[in-house]
N, CA, C and O atoms as a Tripos MOL2 file, in Angstrom:
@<TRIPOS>MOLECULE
protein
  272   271    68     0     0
PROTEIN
NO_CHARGES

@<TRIPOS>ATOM
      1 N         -58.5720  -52.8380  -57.9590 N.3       1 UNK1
      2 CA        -59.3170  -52.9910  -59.1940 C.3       1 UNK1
      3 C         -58.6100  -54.0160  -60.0540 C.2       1 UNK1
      4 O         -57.4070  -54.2370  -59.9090 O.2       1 UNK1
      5 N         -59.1490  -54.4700  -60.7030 N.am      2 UNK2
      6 CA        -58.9720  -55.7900  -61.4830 C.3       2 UNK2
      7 C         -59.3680  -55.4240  -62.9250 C.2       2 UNK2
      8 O         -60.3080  -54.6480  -63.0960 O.2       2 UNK2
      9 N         -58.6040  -56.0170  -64.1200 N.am      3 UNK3
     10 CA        -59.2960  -55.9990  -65.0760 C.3       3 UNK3
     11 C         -59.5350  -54.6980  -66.0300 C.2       3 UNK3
     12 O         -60.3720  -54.4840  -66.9060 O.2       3 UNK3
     13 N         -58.5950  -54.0090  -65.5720 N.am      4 UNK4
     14 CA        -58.5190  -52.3360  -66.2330 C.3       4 UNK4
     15 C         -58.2730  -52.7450  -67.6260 C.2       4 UNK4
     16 O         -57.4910  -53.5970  -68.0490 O.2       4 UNK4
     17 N         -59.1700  -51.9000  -68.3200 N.am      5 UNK5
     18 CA        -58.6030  -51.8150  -70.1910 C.3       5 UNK5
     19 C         -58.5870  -50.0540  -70.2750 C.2       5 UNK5
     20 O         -59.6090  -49.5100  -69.8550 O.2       5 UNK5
     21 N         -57.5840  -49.2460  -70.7460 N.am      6 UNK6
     22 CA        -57.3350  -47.9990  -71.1570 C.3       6 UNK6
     23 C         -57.4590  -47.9040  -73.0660 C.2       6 UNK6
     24 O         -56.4060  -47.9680  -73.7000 O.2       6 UNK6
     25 N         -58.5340  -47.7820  -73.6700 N.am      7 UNK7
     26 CA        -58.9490  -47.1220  -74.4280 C.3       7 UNK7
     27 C         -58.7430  -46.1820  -74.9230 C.2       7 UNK7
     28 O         -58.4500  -45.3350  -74.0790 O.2       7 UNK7
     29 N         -58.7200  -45.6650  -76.2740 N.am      8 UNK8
     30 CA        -58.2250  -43.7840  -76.6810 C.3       8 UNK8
     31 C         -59.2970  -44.2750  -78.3480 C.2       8 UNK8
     32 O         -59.4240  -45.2730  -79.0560 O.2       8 UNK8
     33 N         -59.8390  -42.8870  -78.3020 N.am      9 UNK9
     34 CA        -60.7570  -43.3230  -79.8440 C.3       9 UNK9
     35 C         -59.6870  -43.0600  -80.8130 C.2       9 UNK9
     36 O         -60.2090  -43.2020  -81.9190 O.2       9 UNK9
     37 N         -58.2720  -42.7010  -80.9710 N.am     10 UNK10
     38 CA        -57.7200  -42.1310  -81.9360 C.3      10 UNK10
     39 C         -56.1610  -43.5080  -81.9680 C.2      10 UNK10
     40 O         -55.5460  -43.9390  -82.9440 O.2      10 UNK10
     41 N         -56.0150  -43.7850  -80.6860 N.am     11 UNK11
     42 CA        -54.9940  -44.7710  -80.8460 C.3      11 UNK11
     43 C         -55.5310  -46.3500  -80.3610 C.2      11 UNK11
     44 O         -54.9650  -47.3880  -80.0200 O.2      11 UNK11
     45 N         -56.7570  -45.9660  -80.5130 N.am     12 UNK12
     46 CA        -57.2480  -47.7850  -80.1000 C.3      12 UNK12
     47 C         -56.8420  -48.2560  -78.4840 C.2      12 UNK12
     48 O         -56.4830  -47.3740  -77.7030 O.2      12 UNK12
     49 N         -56.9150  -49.6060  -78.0560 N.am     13 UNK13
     50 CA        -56.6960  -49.8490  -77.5560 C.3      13 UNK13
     51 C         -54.9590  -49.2500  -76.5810 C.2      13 UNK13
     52 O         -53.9470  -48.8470  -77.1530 O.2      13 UNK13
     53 N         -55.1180  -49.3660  -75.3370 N.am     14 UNK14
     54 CA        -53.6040  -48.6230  -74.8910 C.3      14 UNK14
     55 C         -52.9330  -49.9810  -74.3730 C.2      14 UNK14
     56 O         -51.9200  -50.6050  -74.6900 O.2      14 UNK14
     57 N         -54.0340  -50.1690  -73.3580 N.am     15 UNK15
     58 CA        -53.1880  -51.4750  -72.5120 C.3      15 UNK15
     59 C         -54.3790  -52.1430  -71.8400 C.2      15 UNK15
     60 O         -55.3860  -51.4930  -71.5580 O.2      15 UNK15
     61 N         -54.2460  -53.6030  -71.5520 N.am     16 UNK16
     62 CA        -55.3350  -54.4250  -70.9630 C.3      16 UNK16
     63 C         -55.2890  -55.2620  -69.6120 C.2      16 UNK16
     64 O         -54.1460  -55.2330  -69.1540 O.2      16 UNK16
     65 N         -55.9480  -55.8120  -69.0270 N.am     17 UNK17
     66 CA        -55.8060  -56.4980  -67.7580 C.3      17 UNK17
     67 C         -54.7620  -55.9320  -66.8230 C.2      17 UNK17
     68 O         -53.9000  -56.5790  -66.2270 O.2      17 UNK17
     69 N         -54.9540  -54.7130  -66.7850 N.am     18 UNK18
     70 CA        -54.1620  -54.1110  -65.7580 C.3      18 UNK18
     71 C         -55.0220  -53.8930  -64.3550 C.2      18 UNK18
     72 O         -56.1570  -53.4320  -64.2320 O.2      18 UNK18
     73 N         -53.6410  -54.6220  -62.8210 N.am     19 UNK19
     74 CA        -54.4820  -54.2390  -61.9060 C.3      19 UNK19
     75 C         -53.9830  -53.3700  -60.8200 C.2      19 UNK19
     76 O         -52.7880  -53.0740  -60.8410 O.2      19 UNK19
     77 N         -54.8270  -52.8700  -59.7610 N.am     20 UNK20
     78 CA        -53.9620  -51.4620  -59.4130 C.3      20 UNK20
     79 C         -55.1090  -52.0570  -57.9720 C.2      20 UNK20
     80 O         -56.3240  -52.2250  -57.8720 O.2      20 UNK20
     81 N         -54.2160  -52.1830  -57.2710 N.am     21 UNK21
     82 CA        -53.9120  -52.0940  -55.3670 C.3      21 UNK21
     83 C         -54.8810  -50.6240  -54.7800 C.2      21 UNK21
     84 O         -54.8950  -49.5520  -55.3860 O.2      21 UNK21
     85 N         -55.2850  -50.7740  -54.0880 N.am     22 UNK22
     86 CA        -55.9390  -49.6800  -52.9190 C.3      22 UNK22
     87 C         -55.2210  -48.6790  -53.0930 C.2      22 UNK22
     88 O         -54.0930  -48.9770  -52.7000 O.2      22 UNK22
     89 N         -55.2550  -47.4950  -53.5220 N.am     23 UNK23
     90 CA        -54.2160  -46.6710  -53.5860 C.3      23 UNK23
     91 C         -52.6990  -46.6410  -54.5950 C.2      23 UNK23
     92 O         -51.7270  -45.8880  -54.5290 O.2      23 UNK23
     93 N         -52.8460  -47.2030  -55.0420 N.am     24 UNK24
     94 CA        -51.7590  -47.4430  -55.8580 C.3      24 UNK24
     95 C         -51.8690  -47.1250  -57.7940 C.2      24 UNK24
     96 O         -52.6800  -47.5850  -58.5980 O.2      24 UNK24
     97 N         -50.8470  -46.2940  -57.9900 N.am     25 UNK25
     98 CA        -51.3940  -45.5380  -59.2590 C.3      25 UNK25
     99 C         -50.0640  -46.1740  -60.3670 C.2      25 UNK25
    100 O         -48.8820  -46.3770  -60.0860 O.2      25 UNK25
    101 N         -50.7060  -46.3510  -61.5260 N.am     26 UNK26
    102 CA        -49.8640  -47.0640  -62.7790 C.3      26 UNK26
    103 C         -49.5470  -45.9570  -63.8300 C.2      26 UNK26
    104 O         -50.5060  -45.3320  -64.2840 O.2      26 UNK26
    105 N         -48.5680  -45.7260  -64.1620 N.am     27 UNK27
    106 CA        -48.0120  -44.4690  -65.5670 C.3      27 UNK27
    107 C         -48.4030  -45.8280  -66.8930 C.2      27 UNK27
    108 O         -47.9900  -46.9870  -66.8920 O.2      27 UNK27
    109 N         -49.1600  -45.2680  -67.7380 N.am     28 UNK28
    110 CA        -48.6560  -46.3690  -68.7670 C.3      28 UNK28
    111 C         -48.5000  -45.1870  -70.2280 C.2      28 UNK28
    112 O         -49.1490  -44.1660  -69.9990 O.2      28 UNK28
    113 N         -47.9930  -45.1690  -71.2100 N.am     29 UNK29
    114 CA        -47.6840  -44.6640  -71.8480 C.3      29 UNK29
    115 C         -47.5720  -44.8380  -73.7090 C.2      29 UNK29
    116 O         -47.2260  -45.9990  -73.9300 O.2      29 UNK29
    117 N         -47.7250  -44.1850  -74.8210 N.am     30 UNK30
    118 CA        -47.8110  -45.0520  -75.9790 C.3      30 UNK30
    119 C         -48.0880  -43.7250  -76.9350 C.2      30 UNK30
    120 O         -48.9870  -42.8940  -77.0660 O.2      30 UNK30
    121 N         -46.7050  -44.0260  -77.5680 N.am     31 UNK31
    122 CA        -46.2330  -43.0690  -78.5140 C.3      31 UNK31
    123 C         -46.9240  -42.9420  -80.0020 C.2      31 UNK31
    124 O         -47.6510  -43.7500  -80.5810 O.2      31 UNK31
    125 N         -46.5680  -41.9740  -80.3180 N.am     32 UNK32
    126 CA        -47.4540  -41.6800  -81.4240 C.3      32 UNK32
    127 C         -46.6420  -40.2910  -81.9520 C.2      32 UNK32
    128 O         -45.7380  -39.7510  -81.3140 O.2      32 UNK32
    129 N         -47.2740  -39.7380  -83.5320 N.am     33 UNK33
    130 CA        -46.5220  -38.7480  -84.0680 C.3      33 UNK33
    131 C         -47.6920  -37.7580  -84.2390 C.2      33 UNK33
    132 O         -48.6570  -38.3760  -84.6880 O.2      33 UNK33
    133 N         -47.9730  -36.4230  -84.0460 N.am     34 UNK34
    134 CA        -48.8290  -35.9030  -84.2890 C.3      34 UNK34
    135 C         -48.6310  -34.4230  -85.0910 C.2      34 UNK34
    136 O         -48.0780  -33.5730  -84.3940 O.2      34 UNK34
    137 N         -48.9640  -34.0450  -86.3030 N.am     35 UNK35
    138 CA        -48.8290  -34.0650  -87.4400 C.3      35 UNK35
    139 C         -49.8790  -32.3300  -87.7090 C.2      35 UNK35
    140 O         -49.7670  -31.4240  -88.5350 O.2      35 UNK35
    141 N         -50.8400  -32.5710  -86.5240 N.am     36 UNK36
    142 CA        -51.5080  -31.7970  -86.5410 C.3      36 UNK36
    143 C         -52.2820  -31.0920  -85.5570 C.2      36 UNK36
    144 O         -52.8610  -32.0750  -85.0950 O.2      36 UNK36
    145 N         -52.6670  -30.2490  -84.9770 N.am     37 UNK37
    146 CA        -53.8710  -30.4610  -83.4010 C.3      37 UNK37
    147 C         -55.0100  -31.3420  -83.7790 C.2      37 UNK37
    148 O         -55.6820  -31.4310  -84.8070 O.2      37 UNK37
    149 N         -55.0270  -32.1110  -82.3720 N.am     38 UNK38
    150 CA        -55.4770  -33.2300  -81.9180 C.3      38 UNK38
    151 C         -56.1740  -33.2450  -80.4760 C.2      38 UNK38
    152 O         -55.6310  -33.1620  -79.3740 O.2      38 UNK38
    153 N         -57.7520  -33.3960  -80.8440 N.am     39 UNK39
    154 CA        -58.0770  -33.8240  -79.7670 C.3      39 UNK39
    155 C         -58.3610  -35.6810  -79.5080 C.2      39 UNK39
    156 O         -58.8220  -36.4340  -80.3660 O.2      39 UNK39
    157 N         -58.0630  -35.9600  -78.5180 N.am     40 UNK40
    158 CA        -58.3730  -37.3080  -78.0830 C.3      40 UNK40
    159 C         -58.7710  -37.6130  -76.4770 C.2      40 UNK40
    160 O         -58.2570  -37.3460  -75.3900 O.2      40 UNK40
    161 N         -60.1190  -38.4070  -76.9910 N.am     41 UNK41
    162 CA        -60.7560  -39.0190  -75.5580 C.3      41 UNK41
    163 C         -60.6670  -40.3110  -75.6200 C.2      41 UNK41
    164 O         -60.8050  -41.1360  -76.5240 O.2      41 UNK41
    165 N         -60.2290  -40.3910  -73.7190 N.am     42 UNK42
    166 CA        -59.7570  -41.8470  -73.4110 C.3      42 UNK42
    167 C         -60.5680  -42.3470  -72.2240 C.2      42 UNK42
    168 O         -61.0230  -41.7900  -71.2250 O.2      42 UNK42
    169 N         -60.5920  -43.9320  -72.8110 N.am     43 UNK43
    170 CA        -61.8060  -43.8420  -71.1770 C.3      43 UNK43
    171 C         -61.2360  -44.8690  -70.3740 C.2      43 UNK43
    172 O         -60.6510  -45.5400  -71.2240 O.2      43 UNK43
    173 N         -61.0150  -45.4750  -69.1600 N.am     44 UNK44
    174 CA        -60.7860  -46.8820  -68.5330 C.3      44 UNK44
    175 C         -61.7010  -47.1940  -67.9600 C.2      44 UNK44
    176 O         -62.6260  -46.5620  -67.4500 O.2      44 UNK44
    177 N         -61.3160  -48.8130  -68.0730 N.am     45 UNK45
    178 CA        -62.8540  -49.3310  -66.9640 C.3      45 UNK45
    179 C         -62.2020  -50.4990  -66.8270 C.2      45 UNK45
    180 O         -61.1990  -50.9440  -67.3840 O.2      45 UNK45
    181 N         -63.2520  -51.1280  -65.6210 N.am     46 UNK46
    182 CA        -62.4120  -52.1960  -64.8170 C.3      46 UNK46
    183 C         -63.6060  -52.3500  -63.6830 C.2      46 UNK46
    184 O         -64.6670  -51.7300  -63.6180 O.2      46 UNK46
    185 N         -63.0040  -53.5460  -62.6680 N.am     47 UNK47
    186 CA        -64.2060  -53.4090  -61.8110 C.3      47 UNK47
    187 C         -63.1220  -54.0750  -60.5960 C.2      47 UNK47
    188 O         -62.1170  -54.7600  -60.7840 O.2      47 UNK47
    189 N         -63.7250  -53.6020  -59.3050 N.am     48 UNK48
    190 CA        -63.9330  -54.0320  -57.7780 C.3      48 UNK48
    191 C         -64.6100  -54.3640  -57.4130 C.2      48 UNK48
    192 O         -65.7230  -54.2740  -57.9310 O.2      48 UNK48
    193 N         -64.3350  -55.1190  -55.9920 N.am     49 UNK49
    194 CA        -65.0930  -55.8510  -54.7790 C.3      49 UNK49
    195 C         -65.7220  -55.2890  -53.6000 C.2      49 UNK49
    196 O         -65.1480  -55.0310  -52.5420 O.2      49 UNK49
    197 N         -66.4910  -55.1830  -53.7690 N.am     50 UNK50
    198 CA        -66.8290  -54.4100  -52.7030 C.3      50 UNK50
    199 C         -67.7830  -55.6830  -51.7790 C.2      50 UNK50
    200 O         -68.9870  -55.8690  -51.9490 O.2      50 UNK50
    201 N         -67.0350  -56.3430  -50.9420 N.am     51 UNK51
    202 CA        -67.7100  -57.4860  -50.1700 C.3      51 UNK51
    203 C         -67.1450  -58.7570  -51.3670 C.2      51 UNK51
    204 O         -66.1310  -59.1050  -51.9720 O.2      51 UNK51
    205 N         -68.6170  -59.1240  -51.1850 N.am     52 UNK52
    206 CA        -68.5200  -60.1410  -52.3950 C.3      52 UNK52
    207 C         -69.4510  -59.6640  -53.3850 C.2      52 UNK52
    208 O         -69.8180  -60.5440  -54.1640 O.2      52 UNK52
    209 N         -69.9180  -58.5590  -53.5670 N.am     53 UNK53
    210 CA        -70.4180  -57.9210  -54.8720 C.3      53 UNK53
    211 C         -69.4660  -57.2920  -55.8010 C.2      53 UNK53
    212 O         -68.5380  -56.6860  -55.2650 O.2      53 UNK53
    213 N         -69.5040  -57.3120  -56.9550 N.am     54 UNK54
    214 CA        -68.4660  -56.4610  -58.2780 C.3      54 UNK54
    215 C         -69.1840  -55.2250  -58.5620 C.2      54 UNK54
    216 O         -70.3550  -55.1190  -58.9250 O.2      54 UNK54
    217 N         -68.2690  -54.2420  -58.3350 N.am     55 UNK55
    218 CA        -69.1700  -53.3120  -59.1160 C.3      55 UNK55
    219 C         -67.9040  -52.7500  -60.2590 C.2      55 UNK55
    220 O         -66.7720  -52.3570  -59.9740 O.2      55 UNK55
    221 N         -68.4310  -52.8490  -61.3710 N.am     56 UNK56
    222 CA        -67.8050  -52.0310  -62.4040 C.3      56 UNK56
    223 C         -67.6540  -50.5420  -62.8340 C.2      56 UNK56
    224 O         -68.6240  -49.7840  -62.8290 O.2      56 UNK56
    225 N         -66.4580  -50.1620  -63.1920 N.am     57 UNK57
    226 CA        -66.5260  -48.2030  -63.0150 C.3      57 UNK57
    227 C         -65.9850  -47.9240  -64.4590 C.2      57 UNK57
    228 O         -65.3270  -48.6800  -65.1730 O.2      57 UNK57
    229 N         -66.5230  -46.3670  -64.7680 N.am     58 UNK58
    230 CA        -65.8140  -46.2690  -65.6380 C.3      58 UNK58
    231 C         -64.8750  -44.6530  -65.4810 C.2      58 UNK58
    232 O         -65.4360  -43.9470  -64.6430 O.2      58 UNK58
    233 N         -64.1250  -44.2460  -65.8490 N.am     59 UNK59
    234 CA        -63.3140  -42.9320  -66.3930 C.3      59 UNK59
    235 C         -63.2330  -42.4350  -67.4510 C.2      59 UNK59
    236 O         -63.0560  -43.0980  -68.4740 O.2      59 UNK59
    237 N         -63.3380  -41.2420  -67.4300 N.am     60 UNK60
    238 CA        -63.0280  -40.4180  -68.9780 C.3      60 UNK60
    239 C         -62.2490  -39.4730  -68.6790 C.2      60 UNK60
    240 O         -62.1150  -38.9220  -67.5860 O.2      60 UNK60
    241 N         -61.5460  -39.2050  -69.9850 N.am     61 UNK61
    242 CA        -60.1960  -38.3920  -70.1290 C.3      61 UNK61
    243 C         -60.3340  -37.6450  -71.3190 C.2      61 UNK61
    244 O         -60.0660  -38.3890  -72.2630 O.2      61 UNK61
    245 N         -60.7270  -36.1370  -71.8260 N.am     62 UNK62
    246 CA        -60.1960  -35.7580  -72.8420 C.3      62 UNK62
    247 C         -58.7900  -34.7040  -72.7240 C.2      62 UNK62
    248 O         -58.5310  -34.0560  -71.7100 O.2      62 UNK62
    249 N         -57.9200  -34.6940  -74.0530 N.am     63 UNK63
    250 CA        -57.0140  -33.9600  -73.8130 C.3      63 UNK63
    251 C         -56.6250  -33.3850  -75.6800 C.2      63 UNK63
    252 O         -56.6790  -34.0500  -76.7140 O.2      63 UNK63
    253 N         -56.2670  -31.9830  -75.4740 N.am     64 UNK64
    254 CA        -56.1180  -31.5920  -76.3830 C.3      64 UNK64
    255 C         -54.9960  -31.3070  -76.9430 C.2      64 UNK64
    256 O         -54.8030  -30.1660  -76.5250 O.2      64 UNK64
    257 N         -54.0500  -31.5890  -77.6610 N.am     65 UNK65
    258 CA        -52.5830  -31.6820  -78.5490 C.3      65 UNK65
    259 C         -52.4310  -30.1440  -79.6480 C.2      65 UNK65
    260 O         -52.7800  -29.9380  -80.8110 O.2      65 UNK65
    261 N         -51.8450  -29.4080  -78.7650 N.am     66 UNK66
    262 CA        -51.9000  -28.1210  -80.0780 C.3      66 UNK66
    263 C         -50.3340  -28.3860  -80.4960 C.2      66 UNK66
    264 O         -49.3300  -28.3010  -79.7900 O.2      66 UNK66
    265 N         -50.5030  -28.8390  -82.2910 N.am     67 UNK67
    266 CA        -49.0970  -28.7490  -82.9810 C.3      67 UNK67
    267 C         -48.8480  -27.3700  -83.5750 C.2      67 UNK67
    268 O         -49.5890  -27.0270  -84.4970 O.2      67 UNK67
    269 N         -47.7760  -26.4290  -83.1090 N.am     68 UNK68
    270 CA        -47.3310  -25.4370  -83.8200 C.3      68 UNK68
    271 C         -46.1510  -25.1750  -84.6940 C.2      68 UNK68
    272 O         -46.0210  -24.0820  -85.2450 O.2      68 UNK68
@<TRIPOS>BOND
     1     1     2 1
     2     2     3 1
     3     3     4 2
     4     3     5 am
     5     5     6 1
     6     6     7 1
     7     7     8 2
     8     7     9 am
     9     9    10 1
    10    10    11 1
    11    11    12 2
    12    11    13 am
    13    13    14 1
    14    14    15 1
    15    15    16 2
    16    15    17 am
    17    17    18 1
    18    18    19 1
    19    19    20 2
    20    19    21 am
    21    21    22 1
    22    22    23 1
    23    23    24 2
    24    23    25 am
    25    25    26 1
    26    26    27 1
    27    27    28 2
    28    27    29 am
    29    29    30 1
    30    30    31 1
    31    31    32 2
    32    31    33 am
    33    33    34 1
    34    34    35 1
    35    35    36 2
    36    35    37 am
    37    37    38 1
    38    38    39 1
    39    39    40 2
    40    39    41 am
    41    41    42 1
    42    42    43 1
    43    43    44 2
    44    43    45 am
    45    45    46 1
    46    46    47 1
    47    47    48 2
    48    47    49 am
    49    49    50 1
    50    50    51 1
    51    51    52 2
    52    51    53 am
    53    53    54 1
    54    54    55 1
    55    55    56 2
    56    55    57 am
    57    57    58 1
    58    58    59 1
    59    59    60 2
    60    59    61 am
    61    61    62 1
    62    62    63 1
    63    63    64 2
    64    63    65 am
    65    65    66 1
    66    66    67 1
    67    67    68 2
    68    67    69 am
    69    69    70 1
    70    70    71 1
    71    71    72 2
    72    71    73 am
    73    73    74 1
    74    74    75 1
    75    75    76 2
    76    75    77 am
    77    77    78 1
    78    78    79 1
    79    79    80 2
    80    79    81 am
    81    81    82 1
    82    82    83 1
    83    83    84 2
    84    83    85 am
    85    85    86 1
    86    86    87 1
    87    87    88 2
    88    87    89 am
    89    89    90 1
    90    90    91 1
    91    91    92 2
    92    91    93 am
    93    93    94 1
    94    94    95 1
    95    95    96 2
    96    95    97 am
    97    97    98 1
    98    98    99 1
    99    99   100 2
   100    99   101 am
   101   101   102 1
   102   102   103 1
   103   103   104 2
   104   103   105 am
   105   105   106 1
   106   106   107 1
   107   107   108 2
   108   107   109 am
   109   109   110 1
   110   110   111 1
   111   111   112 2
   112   111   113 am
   113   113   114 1
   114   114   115 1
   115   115   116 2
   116   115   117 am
   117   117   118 1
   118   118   119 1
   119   119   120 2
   120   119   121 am
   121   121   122 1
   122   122   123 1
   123   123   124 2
   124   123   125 am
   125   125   126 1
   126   126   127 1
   127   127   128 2
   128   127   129 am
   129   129   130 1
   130   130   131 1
   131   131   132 2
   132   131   133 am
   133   133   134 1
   134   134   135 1
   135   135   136 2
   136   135   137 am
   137   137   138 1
   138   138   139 1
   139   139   140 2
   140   139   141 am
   141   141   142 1
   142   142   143 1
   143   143   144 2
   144   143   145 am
   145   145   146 1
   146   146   147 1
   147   147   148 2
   148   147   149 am
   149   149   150 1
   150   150   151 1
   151   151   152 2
   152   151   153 am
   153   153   154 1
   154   154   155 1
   155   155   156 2
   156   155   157 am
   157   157   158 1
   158   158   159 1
   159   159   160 2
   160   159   161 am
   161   161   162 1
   162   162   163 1
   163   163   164 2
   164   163   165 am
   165   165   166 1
   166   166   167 1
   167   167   168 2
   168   167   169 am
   169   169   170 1
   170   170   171 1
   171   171   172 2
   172   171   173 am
   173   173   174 1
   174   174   175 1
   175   175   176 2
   176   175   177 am
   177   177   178 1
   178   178   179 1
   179   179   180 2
   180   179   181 am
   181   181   182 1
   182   182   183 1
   183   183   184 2
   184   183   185 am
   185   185   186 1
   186   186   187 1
   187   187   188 2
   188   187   189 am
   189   189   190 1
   190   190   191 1
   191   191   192 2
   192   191   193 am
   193   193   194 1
   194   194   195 1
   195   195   196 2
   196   195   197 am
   197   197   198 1
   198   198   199 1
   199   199   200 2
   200   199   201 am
   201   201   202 1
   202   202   203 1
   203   203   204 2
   204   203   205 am
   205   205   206 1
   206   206   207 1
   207   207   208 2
   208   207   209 am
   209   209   210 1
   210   210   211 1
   211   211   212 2
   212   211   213 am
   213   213   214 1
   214   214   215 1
   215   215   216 2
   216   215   217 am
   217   217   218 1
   218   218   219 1
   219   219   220 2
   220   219   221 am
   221   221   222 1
   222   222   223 1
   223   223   224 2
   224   223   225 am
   225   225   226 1
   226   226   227 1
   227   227   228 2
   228   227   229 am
   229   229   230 1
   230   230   231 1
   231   231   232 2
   232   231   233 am
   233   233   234 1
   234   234   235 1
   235   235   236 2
   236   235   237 am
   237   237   238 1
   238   238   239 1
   239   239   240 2
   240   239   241 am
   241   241   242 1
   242   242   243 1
   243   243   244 2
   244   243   245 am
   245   245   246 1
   246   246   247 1
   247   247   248 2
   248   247   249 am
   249   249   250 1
   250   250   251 1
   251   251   252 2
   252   251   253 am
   253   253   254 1
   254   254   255 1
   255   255   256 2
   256   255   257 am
   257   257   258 1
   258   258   259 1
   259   259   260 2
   260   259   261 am
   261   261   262 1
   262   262   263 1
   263   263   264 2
   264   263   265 am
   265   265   266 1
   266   266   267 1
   267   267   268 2
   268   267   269 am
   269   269   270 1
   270   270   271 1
   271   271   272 2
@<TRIPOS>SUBSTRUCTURE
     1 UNK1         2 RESIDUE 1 A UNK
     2 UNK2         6 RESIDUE 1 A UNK
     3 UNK3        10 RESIDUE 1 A UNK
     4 UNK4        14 RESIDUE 1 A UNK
     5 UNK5        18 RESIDUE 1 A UNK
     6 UNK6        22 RESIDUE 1 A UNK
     7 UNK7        26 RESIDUE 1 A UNK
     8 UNK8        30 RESIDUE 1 A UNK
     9 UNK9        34 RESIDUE 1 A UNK
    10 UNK10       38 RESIDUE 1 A UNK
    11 UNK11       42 RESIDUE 1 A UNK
    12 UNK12       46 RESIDUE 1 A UNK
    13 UNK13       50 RESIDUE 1 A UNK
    14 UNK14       54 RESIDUE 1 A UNK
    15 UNK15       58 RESIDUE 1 A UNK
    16 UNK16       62 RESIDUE 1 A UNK
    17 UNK17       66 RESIDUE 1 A UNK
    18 UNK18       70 RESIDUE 1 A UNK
    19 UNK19       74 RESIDUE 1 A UNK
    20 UNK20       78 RESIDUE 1 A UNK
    21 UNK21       82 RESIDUE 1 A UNK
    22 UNK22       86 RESIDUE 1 A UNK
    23 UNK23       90 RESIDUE 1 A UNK
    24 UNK24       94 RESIDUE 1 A UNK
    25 UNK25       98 RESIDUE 1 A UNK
    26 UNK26      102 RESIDUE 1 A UNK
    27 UNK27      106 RESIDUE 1 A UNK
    28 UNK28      110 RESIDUE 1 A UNK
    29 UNK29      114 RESIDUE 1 A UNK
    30 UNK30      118 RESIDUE 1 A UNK
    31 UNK31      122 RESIDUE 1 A UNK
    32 UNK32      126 RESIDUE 1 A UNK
    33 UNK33      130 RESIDUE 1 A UNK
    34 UNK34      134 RESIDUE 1 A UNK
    35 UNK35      138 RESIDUE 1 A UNK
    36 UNK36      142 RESIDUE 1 A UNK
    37 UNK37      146 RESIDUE 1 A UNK
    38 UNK38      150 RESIDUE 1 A UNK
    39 UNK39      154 RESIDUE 1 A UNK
    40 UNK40      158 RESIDUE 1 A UNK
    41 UNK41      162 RESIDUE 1 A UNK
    42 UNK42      166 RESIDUE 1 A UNK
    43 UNK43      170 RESIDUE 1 A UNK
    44 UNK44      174 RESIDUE 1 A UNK
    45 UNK45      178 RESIDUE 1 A UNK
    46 UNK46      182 RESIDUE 1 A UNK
    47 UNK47      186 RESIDUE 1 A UNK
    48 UNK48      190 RESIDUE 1 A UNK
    49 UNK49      194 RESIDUE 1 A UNK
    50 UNK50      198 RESIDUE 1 A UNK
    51 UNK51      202 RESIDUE 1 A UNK
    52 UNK52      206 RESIDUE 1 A UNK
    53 UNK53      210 RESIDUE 1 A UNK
    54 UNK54      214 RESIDUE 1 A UNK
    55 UNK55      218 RESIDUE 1 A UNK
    56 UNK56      222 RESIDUE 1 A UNK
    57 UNK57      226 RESIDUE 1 A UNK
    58 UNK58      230 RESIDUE 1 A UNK
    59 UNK59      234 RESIDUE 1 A UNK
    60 UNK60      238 RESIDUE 1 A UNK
    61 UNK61      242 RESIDUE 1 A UNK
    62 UNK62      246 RESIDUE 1 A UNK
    63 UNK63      250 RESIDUE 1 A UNK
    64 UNK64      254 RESIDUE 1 A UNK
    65 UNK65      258 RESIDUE 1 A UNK
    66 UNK66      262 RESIDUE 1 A UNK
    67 UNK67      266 RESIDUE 1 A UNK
    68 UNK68      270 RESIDUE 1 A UNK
């Protein structure tokens, strides 16, 4: 895949033009202080080759932050 952007509605943008091999998985990471419980959804997208056609994909991620 080519062209990955990782998204979060609460921290904006994460990271961009990231590309990831047949099998091959990326940690990326991005700190923040949280103050309160927090939910946040994150989505990536990017696209592959399949031949010589592109097809574009997307992912979603929610995750929930309980501060006690």
């Amino acid at each position: 895949m080519v062209g990955i952007e990782l998204k979060d509605d609460r921290l904006g943008t994460i990271a961009t033009e990231i590309s990831l091999a047949k099998g091959e998985t990326k940690k990326i990471t991005k700190k923040t202080l949280a103050i309160e419980t927090v939910t946040s959804f994150a989505e990536a997208s990017g696209l592959f080759y399949v031949g010589e056609e592109k097809k574009y994909v997307k992912a979603n991620a929610c995750v929930t932050v309980k501060v006690t």
